[in-house]
C-alpha positions as YAML, in Angstrom:
chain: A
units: angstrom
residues:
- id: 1
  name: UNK
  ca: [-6.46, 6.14, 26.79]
- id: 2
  name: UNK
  ca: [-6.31, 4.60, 23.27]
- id: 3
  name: UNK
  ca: [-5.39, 5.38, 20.01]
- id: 4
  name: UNK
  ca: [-6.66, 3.45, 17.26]
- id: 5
  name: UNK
  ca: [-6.24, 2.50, 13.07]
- id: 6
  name: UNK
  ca: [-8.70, 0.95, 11.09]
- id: 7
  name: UNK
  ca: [-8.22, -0.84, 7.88]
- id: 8
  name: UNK
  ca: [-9.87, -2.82, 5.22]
- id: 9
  name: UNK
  ca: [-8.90, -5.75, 4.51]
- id: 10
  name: UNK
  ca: [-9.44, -6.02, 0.56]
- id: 11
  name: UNK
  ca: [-11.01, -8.17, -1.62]
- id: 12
  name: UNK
  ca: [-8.24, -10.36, -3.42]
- id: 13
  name: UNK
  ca: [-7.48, -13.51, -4.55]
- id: 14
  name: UNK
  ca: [-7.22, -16.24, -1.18]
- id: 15
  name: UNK
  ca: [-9.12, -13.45, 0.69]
- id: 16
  name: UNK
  ca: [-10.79, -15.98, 3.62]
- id: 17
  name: UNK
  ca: [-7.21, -17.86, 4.08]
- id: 18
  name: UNK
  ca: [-5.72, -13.98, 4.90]
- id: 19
  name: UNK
  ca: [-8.21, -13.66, 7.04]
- id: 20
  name: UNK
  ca: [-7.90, -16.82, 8.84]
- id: 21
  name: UNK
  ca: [-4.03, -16.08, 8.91]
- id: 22
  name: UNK
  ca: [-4.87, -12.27, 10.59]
- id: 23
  name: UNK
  ca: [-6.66, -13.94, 12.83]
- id: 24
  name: UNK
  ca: [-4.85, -16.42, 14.17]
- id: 25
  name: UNK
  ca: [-2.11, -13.98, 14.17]
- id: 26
  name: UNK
  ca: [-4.18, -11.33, 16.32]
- id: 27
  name: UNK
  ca: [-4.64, -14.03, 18.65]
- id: 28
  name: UNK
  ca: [-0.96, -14.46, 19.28]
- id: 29
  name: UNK
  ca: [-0.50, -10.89, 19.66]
- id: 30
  name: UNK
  ca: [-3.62, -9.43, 21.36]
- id: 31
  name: UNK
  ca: [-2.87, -8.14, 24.91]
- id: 32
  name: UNK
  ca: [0.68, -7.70, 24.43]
- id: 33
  name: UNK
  ca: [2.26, -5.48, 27.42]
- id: 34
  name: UNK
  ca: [5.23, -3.45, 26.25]
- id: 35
  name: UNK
  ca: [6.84, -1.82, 29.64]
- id: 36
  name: UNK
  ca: [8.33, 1.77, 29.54]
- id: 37
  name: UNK
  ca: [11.86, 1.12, 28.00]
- id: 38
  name: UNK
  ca: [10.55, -2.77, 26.95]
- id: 39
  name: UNK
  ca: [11.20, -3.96, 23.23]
- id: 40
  name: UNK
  ca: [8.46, -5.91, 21.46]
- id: 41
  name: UNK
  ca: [8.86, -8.45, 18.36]
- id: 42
  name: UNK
  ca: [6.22, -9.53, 15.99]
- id: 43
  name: UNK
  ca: [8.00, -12.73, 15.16]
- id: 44
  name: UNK
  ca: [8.59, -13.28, 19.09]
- id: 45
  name: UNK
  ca: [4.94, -13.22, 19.29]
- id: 46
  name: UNK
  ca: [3.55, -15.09, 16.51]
- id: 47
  name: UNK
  ca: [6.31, -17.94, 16.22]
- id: 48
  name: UNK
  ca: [7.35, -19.33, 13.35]
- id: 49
  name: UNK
  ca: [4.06, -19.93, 10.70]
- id: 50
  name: UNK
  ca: [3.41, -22.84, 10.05]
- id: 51
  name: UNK
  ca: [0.03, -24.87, 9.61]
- id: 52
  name: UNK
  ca: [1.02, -26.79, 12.82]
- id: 53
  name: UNK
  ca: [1.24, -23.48, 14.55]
- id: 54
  name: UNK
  ca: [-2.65, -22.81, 13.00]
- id: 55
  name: UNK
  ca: [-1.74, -20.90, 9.66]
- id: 56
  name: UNK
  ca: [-2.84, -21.46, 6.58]
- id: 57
  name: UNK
  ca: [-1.37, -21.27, 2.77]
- id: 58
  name: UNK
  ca: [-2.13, -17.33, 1.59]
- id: 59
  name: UNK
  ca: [-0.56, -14.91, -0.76]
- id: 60
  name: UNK
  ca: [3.02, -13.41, -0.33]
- id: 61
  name: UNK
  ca: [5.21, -11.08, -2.22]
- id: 62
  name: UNK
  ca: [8.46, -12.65, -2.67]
- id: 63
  name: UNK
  ca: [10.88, -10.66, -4.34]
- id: 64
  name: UNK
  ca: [8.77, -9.36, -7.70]
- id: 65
  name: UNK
  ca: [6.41, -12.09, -7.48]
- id: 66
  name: UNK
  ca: [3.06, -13.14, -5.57]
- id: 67
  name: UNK
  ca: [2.93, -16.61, -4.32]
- id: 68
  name: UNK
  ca: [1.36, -18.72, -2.08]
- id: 69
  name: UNK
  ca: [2.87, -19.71, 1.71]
- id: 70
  name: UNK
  ca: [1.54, -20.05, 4.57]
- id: 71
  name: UNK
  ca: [0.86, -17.24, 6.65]
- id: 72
  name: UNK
  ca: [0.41, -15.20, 3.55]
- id: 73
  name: UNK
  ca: [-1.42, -12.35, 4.62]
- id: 74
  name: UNK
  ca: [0.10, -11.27, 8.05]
- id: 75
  name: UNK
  ca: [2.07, -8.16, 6.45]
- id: 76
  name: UNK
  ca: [-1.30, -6.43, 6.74]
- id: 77
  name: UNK
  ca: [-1.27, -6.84, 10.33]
- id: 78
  name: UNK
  ca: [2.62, -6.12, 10.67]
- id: 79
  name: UNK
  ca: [2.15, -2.76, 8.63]
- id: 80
  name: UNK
  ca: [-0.87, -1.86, 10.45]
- id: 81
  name: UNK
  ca: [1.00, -2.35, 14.30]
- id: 82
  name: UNK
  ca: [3.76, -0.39, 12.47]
- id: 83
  name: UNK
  ca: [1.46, 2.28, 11.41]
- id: 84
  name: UNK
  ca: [-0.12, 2.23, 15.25]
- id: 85
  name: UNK
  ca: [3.45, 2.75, 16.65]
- id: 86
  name: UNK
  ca: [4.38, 5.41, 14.52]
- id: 87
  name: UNK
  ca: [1.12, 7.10, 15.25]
- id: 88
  name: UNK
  ca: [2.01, 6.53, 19.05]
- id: 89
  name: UNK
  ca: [5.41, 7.86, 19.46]
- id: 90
  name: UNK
  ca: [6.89, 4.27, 19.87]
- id: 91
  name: UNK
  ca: [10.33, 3.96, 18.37]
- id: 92
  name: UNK
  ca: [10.80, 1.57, 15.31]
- id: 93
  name: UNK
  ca: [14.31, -0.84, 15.95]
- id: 94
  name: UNK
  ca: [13.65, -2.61, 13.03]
- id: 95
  name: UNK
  ca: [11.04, -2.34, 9.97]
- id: 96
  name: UNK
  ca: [11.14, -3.44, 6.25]
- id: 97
  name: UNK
  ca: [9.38, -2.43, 3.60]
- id: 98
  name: UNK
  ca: [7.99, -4.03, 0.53]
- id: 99
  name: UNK
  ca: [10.18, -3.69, -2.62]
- id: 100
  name: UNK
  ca: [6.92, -2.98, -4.60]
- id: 101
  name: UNK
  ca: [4.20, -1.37, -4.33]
- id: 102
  name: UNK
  ca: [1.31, -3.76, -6.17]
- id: 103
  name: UNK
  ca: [-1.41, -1.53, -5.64]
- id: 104
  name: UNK
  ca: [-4.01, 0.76, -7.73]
- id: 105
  name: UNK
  ca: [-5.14, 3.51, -5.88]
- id: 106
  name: UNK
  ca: [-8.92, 2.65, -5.58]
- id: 107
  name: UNK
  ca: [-7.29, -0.99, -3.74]
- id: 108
  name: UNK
  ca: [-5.08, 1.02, -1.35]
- id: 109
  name: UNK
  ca: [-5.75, -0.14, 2.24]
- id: 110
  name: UNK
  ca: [-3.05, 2.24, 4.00]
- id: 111
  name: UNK
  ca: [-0.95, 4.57, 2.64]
- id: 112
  name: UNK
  ca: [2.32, 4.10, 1.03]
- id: 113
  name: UNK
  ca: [5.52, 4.10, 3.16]
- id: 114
  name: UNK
  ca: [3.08, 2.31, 6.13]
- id: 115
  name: UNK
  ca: [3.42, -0.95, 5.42]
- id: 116
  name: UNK
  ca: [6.47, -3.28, 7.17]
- id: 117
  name: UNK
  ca: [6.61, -6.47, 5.61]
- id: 118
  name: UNK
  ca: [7.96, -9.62, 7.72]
- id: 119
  name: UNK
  ca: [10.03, -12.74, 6.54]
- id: 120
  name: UNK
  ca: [10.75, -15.46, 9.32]
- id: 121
  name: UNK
  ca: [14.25, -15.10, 10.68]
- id: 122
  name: UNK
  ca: [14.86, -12.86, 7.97]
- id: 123
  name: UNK
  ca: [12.88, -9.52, 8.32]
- id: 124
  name: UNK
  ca: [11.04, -8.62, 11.38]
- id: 125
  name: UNK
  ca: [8.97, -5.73, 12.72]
- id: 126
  name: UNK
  ca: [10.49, -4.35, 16.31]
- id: 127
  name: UNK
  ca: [9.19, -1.68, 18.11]
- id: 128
  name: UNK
  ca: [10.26, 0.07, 21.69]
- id: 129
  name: UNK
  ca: [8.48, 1.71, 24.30]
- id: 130
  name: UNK
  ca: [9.88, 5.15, 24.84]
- id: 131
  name: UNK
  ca: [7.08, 6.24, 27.47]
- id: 132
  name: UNK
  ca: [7.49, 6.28, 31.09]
- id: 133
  name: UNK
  ca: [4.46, 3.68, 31.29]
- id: 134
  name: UNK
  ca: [3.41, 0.57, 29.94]
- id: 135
  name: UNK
  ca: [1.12, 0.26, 26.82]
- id: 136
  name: UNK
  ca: [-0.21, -2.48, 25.43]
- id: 137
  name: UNK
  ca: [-1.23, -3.70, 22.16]
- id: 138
  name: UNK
  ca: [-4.67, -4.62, 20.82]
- id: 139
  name: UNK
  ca: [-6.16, -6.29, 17.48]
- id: 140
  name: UNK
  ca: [-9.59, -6.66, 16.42]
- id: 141
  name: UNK
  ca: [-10.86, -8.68, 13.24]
- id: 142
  name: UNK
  ca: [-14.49, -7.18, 12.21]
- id: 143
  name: UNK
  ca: [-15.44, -8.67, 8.78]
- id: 144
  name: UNK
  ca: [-13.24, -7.31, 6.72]
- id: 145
  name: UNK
  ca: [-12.18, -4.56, 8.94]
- id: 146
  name: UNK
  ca: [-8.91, -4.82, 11.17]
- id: 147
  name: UNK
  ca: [-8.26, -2.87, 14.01]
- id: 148
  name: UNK
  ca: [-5.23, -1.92, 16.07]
- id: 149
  name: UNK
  ca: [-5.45, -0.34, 19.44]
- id: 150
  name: UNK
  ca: [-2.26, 0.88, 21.66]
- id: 151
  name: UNK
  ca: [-3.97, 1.27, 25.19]
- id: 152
  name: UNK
  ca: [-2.46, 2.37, 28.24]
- id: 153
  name: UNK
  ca: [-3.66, 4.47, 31.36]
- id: 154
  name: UNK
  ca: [-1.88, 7.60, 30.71]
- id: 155
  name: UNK
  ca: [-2.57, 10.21, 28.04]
- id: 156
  name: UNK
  ca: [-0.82, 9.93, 24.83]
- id: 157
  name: UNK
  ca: [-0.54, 12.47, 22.25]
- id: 158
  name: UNK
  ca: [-0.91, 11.04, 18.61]
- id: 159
  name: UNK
  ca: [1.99, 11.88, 16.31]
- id: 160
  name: UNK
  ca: [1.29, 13.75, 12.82]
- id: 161
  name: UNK
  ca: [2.00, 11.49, 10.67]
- id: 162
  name: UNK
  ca: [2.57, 12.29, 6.61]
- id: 163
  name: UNK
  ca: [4.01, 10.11, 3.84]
- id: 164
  name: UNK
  ca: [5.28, 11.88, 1.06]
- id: 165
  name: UNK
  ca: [5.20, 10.82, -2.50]
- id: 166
  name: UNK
  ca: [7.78, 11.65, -5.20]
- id: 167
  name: UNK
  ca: [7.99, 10.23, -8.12]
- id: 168
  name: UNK
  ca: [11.45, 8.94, -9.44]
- id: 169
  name: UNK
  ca: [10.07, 8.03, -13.19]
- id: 170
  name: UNK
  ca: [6.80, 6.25, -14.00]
- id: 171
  name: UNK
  ca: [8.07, 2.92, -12.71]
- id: 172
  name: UNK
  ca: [9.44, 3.67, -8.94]
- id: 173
  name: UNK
  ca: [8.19, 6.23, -6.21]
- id: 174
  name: UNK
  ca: [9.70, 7.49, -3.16]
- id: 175
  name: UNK
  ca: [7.79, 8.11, -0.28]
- id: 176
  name: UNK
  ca: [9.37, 10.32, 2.70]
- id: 177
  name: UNK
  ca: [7.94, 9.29, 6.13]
- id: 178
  name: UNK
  ca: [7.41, 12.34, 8.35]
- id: 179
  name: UNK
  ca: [6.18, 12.47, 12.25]
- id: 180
  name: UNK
  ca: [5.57, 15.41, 13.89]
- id: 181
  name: UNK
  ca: [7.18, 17.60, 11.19]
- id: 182
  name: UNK
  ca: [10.29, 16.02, 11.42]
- id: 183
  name: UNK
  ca: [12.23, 13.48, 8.41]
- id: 184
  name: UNK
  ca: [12.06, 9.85, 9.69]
- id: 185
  name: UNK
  ca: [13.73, 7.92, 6.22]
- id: 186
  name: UNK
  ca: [12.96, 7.51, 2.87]
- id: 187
  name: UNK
  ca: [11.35, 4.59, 1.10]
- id: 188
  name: UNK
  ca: [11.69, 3.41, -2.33]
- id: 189
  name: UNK
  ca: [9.35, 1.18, -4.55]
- id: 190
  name: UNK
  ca: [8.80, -0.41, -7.95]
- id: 191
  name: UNK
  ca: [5.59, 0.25, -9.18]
- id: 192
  name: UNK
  ca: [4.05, -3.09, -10.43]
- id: 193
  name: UNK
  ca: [0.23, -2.51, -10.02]
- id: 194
  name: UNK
  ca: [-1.24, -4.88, -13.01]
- id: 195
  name: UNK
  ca: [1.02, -7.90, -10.87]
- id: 196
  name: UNK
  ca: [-1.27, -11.28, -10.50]
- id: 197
  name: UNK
  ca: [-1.05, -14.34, -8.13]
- id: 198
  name: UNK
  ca: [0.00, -17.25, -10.14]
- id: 199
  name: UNK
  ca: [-2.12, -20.37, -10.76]
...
């Protein structure tokens, strides 16, 4: 049994560094087990990223600014495993979002509220495993298409997911994250769509 999220990974500026940080970072991950009851960490997987641990320099929202670090990139893969486990009925422990939402809508790769940034030993994405079975995790880097799997040998029912938009004034947005009907939390962002990476 699977059930599966695809997204584009966008044209923008340091494109082939993201995708040699997804990468890496889907190696790290790929195969991860997650036992019924079992907690799972994306920074326990990936370790801390550095270019000794086979990242590379990419782009990064830091507060109201892009910049360039290594391992820039890897909050597409953290908000799409987030995505997955909402979509699977996995429980989120911990999960931040971005401040800002940087997008137009025609460069949207996943709807707002799904993303879950991640800061080393600062912010983090942790999931658990509610079901009475193990499940596992699965990435997949095709082009510029990623892929996220949770597979298991039971059936799983997908959640209904929705993220609903209200807008605050023309600068900030609130999006309510809903799964199976029911209120999960509300997330706020600045809207900054027109912001650049430096140099």
């Amino acid at each position: 049994m699977r059930i599966e999220l695809l997204q584009a990974v966008m044209p923008s500026p340091l494109l082939e560094n993201k995708l040699l940080n997804i990468h890496r970072g889907i190696s790290l991950i790929n195969q991860s087990l997650i036992d019924s009851g079992e907690s799972w960490s994306f920074w326990n997987r990936i370790g801390r990223p550095t270019a000794c641990n086979g990242f590379v320099e990419g782009r990064n929202l830091v507060g109201d600014k892009l910049t360039r670090q290594i391992g820039g990139g890897l909050c597409q893969l953290s908000g799409l495993i987030y995505y997955l486990a909402l979509k699977s009925g996995l429980d989120i422990i911990e999960r931040h979002a971005h401040s800002m939402d940087i997008y137009r809508e025609e460069e949207r790769f996943t709807p707002l509220g799904a993303d879950a940034t991640v800061t080393w030993g600062v912010k983090d994405l942790r999931i658990r495993n509610p079901l009475p079975f193990a499940v596992s995790i699965a990435c997949i880097l095709e082009g510029t298409h990623l892929r996220a799997q949770l597979r298991c040998e039971n059936a799983v029912q997908a959640c209904d997911l929705a993220f609903v938009r209200e807008d605050i004034t023309p600068e900030r947005v609130s999006v309510i994250t809903v799964v199976d009907g029911v209120k999960q939390w509300q997330t706020d962002y600045i809207r900054r769509p027109n912001l650049d990476l430096p140099g």
